[in-house]
C-alpha positions in Angstrom: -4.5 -9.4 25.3 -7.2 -6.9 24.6 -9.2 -7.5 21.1 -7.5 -4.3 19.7 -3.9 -5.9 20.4 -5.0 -8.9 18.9 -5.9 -7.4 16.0 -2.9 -5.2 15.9 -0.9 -8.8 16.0 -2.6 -10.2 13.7 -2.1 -7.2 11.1 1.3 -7.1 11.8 2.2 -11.1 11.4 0.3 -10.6 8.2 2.4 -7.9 7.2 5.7 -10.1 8.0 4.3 -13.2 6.2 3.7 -10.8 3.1 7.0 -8.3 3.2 9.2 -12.1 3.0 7.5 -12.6 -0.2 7.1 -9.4 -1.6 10.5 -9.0 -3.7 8.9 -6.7 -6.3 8.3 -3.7 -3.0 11.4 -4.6 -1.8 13.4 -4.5 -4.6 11.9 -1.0 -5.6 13.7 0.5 -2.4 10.2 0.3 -0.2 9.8 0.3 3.9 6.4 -0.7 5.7 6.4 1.5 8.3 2.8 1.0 10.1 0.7 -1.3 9.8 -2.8 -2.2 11.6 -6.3 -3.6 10.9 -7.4 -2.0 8.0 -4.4 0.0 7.6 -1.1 0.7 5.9 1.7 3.1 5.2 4.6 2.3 3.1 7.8 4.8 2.2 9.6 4.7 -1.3 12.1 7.2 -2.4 12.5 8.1 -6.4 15.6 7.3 -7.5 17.2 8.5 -10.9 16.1 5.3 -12.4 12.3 5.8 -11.7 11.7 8.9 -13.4 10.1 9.2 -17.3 11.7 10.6 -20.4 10.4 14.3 -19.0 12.5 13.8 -15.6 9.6 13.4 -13.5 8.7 10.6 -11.0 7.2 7.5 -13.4 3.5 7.4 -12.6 3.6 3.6 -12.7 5.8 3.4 -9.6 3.4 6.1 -7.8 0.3 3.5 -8.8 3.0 1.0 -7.4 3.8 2.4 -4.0 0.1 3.0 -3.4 -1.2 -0.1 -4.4 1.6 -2.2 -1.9 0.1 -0.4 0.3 -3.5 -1.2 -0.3 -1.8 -4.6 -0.4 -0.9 -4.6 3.0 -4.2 -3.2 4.6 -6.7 -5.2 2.5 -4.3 -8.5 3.9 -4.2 -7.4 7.1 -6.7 -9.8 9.0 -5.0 -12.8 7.6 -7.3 -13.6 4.6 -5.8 -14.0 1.3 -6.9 -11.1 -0.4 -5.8 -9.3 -4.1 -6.6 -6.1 -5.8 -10.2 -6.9 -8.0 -9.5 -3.2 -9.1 -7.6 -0.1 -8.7 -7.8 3.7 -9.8 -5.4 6.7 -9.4 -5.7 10.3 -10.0 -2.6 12.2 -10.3 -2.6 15.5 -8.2 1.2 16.7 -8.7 4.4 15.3 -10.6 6.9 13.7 -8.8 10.7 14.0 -8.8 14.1 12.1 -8.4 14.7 12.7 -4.6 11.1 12.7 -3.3 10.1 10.4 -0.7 6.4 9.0 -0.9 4.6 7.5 2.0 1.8 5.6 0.9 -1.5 5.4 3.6 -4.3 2.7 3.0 -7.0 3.2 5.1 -10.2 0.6 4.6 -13.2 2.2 3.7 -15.5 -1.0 4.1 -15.3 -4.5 3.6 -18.3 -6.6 3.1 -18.2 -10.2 2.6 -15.3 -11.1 0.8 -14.7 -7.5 -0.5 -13.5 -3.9 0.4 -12.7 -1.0 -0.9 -9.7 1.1 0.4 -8.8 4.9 0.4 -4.8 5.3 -0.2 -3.4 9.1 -0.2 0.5 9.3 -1.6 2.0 12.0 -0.1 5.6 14.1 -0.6 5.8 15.9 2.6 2.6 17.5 3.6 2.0 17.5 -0.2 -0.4 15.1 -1.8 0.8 13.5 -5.0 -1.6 11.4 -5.6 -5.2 9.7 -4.4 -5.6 5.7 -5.0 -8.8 4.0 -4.6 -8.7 -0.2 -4.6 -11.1 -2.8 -4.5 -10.6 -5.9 -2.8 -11.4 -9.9 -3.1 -10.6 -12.5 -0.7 -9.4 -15.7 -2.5 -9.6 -18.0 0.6 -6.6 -18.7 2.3 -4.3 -17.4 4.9 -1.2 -15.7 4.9 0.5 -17.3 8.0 
C-alpha cells in the first residue's frame, strides 16, 4: 500500500467510525459522499421542514451541513478533533428542494490545530462560504 492509499484508508475508516455516531447528520437527511485526508463533501437536501418563516432554506442547517463537513475532514487522520471555532457568510438564500453539497478542504494544520476552507454549493451555485478552526482533544476515532 502506497502512503497516499494509506492515508486515503485511514480518512475513510475515520469517516465510518464518525458517520455510526453521528445521528444528528443523519437524521437531517445527510450523505458523505468523499472523503480523504484533509477533505470532505457531504450532500443534504432542504426539505419543507428546514425552511424559516420567509420560506427560505434555515441558515442554521446551511452552518450545519458545512460544519459536518469540516467535521469529517478536520477528523480525518484519526485524531479526535472538534470545531474551536466557526464562521459563515451567506452568499445566496436557499430553498425547499435544493440540494447542498458541502466541500472541506484543510487549509493548514499545525500542532494540534487547523483551519479548514468549506464552500456550500447548489449546483454550480455558491450558497455559502464556511471557515472552521480546529483542536485535537487526544484520542482516536477507531
Amino acid at each position: 500500500m502506497t502512503p497516499e492509499e494509506a492515508a486515503r484508508d485511514v480518512a475513510e475508516r475515520s469517516a465510518a467510525a464518525m458517520w455510526a455516531d453521528d445521528h444528528a447528520s443523519q437524521a437531517l437527511g445527510m450523505s458523505l459522499e468523499a472523503v480523504g485526508p484533509g477533505t470532505a463533501t457531504l450532500r443534504m437536501t432542504v426539505r419543507d421542514d428546514m425552511v424559516n418563516g420567509h420560506d427560505l432554506g434555515h441558515g442554521g442547517l446551511t452552518f450545519t451541513v458545512a460544519d459536518s463537513a469540516f467535521a469529517f475532514a478536520c477528523n480525518s487522520y484519526n485524531r479526535r478533533t472538534v470545531a474551536a471555532g466557526a464562521e459563515i457568510r451567506f452568499r445566496r438564500p436557499t430553498h425547499a428542494g435544493d440540494v447542498l453539497v458541502a466541500t472541506a478542504v484543510e487549509r493548514e494544520r499545525a500542532g494540534r490545530d487547523g483551519t479548514y476552507d468549506v464552500t456550500v454549493t447548489v449546483g454550480h451555485e455558491v450558497v455559502a462560504t464556511f471557515v472552521g478552526r480546529s483542536r485535537e482533544i487526544g484520542g482516536q476515532l477507531w
